[in-house]
C-alpha beads as a LAMMPS data file, in Angstrom:
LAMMPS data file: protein, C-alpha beads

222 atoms
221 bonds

1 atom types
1 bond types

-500.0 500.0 xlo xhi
-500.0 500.0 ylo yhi
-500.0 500.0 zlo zhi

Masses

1 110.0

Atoms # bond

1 1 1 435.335 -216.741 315.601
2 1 1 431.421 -216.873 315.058
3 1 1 429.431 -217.556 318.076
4 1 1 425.884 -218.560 317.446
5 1 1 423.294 -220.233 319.812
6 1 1 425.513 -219.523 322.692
7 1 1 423.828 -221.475 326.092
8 1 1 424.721 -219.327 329.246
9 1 1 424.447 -221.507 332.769
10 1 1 420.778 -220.157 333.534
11 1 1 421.503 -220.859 337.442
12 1 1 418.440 -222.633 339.293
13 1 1 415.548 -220.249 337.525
14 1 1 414.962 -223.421 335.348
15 1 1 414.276 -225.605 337.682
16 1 1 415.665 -228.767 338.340
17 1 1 417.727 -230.989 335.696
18 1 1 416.990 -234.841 335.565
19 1 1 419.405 -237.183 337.718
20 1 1 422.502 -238.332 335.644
21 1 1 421.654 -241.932 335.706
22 1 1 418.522 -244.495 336.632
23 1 1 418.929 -248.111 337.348
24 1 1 416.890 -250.593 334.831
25 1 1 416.539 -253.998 333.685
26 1 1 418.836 -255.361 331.349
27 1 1 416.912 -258.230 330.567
28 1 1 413.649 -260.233 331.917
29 1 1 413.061 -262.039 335.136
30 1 1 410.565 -264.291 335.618
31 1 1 409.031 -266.341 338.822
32 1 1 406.830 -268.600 339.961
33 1 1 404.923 -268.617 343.100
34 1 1 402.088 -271.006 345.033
35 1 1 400.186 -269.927 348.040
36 1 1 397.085 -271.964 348.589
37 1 1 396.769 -273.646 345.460
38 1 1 396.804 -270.238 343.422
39 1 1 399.662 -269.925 340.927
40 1 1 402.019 -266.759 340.618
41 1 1 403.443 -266.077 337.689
42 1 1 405.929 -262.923 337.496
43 1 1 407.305 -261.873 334.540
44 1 1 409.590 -258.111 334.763
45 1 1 410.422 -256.522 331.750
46 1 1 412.471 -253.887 330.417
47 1 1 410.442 -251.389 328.437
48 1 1 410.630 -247.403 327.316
49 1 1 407.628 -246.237 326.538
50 1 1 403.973 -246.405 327.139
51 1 1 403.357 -248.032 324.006
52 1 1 406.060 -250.461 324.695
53 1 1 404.765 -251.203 328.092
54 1 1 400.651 -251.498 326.559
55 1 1 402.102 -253.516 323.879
56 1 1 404.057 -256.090 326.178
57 1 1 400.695 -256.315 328.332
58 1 1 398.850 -257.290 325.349
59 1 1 400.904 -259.921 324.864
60 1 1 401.228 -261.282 328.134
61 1 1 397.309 -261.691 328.133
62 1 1 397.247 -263.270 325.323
63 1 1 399.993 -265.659 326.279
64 1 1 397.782 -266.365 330.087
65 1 1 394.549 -266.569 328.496
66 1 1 393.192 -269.089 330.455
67 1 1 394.715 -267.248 334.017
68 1 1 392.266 -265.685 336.815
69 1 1 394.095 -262.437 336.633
70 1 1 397.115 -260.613 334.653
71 1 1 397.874 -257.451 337.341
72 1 1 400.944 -255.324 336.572
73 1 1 402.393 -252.094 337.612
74 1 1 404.833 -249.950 335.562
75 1 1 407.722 -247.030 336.081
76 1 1 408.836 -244.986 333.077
77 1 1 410.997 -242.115 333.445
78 1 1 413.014 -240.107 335.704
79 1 1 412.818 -236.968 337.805
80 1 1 410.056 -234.787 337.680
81 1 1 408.402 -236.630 334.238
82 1 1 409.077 -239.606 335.326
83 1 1 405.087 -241.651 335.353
84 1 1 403.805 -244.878 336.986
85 1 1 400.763 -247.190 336.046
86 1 1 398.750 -250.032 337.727
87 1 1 395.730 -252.496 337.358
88 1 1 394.011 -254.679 339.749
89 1 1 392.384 -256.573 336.556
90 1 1 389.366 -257.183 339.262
91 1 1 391.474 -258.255 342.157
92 1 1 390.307 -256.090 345.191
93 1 1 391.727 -252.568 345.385
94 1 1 394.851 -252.164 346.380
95 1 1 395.876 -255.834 346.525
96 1 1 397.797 -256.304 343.333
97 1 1 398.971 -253.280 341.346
98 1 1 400.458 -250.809 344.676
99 1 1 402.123 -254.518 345.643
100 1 1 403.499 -254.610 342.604
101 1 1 405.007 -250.956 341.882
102 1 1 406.288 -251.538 345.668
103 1 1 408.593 -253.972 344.600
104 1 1 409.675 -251.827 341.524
105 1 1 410.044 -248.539 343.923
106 1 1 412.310 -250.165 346.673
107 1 1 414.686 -250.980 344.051
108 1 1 414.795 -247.653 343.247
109 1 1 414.090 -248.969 339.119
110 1 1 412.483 -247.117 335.933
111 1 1 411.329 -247.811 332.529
112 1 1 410.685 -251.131 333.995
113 1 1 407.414 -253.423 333.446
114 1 1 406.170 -255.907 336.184
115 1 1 403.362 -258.522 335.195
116 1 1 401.806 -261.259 338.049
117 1 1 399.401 -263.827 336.108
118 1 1 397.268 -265.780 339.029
119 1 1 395.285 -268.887 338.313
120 1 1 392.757 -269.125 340.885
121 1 1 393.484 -272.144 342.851
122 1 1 390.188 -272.136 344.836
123 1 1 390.836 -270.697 348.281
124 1 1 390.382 -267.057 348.678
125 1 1 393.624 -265.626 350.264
126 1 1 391.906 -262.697 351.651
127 1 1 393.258 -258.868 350.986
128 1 1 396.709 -259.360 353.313
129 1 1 397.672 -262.471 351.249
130 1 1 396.435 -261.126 348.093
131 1 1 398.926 -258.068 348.599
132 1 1 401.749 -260.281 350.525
133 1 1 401.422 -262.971 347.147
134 1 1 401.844 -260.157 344.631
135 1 1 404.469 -258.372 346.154
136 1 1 406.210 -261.132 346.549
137 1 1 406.025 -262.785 342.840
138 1 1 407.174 -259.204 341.757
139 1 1 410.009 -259.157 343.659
140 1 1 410.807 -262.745 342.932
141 1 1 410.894 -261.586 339.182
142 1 1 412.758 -258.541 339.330
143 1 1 415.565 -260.241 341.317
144 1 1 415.768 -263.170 338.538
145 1 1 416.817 -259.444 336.075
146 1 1 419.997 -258.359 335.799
147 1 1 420.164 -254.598 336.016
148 1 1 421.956 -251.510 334.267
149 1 1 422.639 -248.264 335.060
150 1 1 421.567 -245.836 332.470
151 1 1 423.672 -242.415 332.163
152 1 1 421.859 -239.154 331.499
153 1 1 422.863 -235.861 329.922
154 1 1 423.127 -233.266 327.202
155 1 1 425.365 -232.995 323.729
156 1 1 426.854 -229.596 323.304
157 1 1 429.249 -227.808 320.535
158 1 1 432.030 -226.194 321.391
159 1 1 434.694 -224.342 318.843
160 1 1 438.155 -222.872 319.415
161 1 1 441.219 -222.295 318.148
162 1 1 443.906 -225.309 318.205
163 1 1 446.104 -223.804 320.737
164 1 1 443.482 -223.694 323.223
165 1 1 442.373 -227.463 322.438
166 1 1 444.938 -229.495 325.141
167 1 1 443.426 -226.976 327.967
168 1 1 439.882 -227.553 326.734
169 1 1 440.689 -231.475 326.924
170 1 1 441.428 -231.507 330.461
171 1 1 438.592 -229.773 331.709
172 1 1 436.765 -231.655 329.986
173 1 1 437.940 -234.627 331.362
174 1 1 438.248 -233.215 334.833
175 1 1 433.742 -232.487 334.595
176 1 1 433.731 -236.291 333.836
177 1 1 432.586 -235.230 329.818
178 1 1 433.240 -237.117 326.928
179 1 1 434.283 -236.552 323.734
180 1 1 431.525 -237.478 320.842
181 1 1 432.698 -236.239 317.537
182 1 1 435.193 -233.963 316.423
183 1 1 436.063 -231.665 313.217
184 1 1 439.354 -229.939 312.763
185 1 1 439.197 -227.174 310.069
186 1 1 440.107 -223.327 310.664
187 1 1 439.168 -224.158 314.422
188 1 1 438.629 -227.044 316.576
189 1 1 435.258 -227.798 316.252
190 1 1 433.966 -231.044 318.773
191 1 1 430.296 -232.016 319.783
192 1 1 430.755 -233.291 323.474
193 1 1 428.136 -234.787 325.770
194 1 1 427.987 -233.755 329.507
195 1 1 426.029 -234.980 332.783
196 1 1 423.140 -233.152 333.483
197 1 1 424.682 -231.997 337.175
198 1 1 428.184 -230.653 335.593
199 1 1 427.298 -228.420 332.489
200 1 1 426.314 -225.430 333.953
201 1 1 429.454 -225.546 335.783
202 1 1 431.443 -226.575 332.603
203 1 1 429.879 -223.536 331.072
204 1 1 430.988 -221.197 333.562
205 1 1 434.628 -223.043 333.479
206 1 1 435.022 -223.151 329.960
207 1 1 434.283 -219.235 330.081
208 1 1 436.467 -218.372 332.608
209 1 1 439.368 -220.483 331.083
210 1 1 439.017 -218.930 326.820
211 1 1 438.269 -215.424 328.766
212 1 1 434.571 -215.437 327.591
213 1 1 435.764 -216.485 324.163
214 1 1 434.565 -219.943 323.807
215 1 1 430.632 -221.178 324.533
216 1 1 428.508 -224.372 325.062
217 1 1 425.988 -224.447 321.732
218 1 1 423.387 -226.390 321.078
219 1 1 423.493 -229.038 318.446
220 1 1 419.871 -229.399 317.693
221 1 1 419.516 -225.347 316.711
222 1 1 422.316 -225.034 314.338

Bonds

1 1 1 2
2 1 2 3
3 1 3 4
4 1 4 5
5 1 5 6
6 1 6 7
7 1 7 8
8 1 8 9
9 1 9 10
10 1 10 11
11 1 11 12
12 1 12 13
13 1 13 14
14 1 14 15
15 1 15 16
16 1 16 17
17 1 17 18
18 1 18 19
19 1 19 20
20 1 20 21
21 1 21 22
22 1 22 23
23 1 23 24
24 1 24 25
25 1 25 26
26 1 26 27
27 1 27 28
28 1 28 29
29 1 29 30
30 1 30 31
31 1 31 32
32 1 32 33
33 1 33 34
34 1 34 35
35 1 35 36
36 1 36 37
37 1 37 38
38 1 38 39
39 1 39 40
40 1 40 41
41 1 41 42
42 1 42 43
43 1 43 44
44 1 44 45
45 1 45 46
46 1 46 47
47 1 47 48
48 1 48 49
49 1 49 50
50 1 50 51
51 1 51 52
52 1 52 53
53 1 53 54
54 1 54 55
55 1 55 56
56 1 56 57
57 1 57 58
58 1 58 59
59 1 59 60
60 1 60 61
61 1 61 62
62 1 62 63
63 1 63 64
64 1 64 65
65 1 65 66
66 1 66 67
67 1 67 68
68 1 68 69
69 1 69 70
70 1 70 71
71 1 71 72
72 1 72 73
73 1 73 74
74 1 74 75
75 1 75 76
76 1 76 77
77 1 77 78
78 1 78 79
79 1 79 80
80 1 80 81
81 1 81 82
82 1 82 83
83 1 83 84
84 1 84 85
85 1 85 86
86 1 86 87
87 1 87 88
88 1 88 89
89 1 89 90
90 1 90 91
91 1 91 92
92 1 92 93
93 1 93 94
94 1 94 95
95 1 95 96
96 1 96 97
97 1 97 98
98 1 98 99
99 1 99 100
100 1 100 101
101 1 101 102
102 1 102 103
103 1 103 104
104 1 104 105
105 1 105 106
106 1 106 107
107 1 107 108
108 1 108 109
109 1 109 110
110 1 110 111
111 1 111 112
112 1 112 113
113 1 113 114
114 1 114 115
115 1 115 116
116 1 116 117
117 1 117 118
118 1 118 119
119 1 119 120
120 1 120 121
121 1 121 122
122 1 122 123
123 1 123 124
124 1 124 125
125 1 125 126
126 1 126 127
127 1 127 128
128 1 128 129
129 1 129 130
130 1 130 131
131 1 131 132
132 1 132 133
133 1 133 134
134 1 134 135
135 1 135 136
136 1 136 137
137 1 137 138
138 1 138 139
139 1 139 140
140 1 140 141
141 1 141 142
142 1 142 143
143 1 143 144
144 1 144 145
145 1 145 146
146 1 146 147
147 1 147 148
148 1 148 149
149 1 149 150
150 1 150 151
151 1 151 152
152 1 152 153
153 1 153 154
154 1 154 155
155 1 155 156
156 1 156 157
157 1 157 158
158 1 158 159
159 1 159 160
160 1 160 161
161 1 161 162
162 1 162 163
163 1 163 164
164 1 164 165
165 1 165 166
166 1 166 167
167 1 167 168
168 1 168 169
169 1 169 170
170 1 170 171
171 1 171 172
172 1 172 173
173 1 173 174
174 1 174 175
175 1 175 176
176 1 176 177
177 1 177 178
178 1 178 179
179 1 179 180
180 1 180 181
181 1 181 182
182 1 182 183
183 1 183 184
184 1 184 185
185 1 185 186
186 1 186 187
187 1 187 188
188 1 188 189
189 1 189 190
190 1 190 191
191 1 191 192
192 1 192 193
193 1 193 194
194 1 194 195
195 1 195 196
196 1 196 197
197 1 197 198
198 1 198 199
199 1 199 200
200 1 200 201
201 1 201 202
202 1 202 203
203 1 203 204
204 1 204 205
205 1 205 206
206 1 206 207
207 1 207 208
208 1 208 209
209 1 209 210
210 1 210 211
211 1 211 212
212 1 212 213
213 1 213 214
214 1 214 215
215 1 215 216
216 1 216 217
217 1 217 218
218 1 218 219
219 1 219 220
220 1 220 221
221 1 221 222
């Protein structure tokens, strides 16, 4: 049997994988908040990208015009690339955008968008209440969002011969893998996906079980 772009379990010279899952929204949450005659408006969003989360900021500004101030802070990503955002938008430093991502961070989210739109309601609330308001129109939002759990992890190919496929199948489901497509011709051929923690130790599984005849390969260099 042909073995081509075999992937060996590197062990920890590659540094460290992603997590297998992050939390997210599954939808938006909004709020509404008064302290001293200003209006809070919190609006949490689900977004991907950078460009997603730029493009939903455009609109919210657009929608709140006529507001004082549209603050937000943002978390994309997970692990080591995962990247966070913030503005003020003229607020003092520190009072609006840190609030904000504080209320994203303890719920441990990503890839999620918070916006606060304040109309000034003429009494200055002073850098404490500032922070305290903001933080708390963020959270408000985020808890009116349901949330999902997003699972991470890699697609692999693995072929071998039809008497070895029942074996295969079980460890398989024993790593917590899945089964994404699957070709039967000469050999068993199946593209399976695995969680980032578990394929190096698939790898070394599936080795030891075929007798170094069967390999993880990589989908994307076939």
């Amino acid at each position: 049997m042909k073995r081509k772009n075999v992937i060996k379990p590197p062990g920890k010279q590659f540094g460290n994988d992603p997590p297998d899952s992050f939390l997210t929204l599954a939808g938006p949450g909004e709020s509404e908040l008064k302290v001293q005659r200003s209006r809070f408006l919190g609006l949490a969003l689900p977004v991907q990208t950078e460009q997603d989360a730029k493009a939903r900021l455009s609109e919210t500004a657009r929608r709140y015009h006529d507001s004082r101030h549209v603050c937000y802070g943002y978390q994309l990503g997970a692990g080591e690339n995962s990247i966070t955002r913030k503005s003020d938008d003229g607020e003092p430093s520190g009072t609006a955008g840190e609030p904000i991502l504080a209320a994203i961070g303890k719920l441990e989210l990503t890839d999620v968008l918070v916006v606060v739109v304040r109309y000034f309601g003429g009494v200055k609330l002073g850098t404490g209440g500032l922070a305290r308001a903001y933080g708390q129109a963020g959270a408000m939002a985020l808890a009116e969002a349901a949330v999902r759990e997003v699972h991470l992890g890699r697609e692999f190919m693995i072929r071998f011969p039809y008497s070895q496929q029942k074996s295969i199948r079980r460890l398989l489901e024993t790593r917590g893998g899945r089964l994404v497509d699957q070709q039967y011709g000469e050999t068993v051929s199946w593209s399976i996906w695995l969680a980032h923690s578990v394929w190096r130790g698939f790898a070394e599984a599936l080795t030891e079980l075929t007798a170094g005849k069967v390999d993880l390969e990589d989908p994307d260099r076939q």
